[in-house]
N, C-alpha and C positions, 0 to 999 in steps of 0.2 A: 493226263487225259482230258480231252475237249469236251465239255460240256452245254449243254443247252443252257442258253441264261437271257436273248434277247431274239425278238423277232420287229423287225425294221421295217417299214413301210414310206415308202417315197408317196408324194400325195403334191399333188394341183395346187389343192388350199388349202390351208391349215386350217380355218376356224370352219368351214362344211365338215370336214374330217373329223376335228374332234366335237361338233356337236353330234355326228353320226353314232359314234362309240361311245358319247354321253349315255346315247337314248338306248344304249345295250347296256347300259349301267356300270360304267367303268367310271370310275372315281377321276376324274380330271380336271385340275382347278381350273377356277376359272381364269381367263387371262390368261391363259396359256398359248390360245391363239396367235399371240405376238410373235411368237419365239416362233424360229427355224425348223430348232429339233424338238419337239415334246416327248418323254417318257413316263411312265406311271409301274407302279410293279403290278400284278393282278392276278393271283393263285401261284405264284410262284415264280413267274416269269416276270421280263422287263417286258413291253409293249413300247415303239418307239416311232415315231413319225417325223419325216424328212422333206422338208419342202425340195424341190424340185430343182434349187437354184443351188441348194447346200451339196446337192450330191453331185454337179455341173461341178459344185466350186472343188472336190479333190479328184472328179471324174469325168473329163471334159469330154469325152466320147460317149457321155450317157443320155440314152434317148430313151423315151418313155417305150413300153411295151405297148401292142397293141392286145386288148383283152385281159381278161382276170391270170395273176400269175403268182397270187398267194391260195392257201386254203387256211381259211382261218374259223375255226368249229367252235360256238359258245354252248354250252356244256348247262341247261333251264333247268329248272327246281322240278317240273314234273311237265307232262303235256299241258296244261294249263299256263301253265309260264309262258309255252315254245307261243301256244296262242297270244298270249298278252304282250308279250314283248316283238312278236309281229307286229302286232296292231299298234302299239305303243311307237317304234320306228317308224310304222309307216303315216301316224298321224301326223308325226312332225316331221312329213314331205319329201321322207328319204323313198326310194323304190324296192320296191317287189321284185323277187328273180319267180319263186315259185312261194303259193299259200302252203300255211300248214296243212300236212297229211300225216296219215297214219301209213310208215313205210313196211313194204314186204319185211326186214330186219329189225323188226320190233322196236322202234322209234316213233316218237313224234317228230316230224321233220319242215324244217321250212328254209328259205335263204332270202337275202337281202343283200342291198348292193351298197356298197359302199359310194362314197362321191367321184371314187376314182375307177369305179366298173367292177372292184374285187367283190366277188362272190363271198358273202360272208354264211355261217350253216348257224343254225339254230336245230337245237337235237332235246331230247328227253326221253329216256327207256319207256316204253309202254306197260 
């Protein structure tokens, strides 16, 4: 049976990309930026980023989407987090989709944009 064990992300530039997911706090050496493919494990999962040239090189028919075509949910220590870790991304000049709020379904909720346009969600139970 297939399992869930990696989730893949094609990306522009490697070193915006992973300074973006730094600042979400994902453990990524540094120097990584070099490399093509970067992966990191992070609550269970692989996390994996794919320069744009590497997936051209086994996928010559592949053209970038236009718009967000991941959803990818970081899962804050409490509403206070979902706030600090907005502001924490956004200080170091990544962009805003929407500020935190407090949603109809009982969340702290916010999102951020990745280098590459992906929607990223920032959440915490209220």
């Amino acid at each position: 049976m297939a399992k869930p064990d990696m989730i893949g992300i094609v990306v522009k530039e490697m070193s915006a990309t992973l300074d973006f997911y730094r600042a979400l706090g994902l453990d990524i050496p540094q120097g990584a930026e070099k490399d093509d493919h970067v992966e990191v494990k992070a609550n269970g999962y692989r996390i994996a980023w794919d320069t744009e040239e590497v997936v051209k090189g086994f996928n010559p028919n592949w053209h970038a989407p236009d718009g967000s075509r991941i959803g990818l949910a970081f899962l804050c220590d409490d509403a206070a987090d979902v706030d600090a870790t907005y502001q924490r991304v956004i200080a170091q000049g990544h962009r805003a989709h929407k500020e935190p709020f407090d949603a109809f379904w009982g969340q702290r909720y916010a999102q951020v944009l990745d280098p590459d346009g992906n929607v990223v969600d920032l959440f915490a139970p209220l």
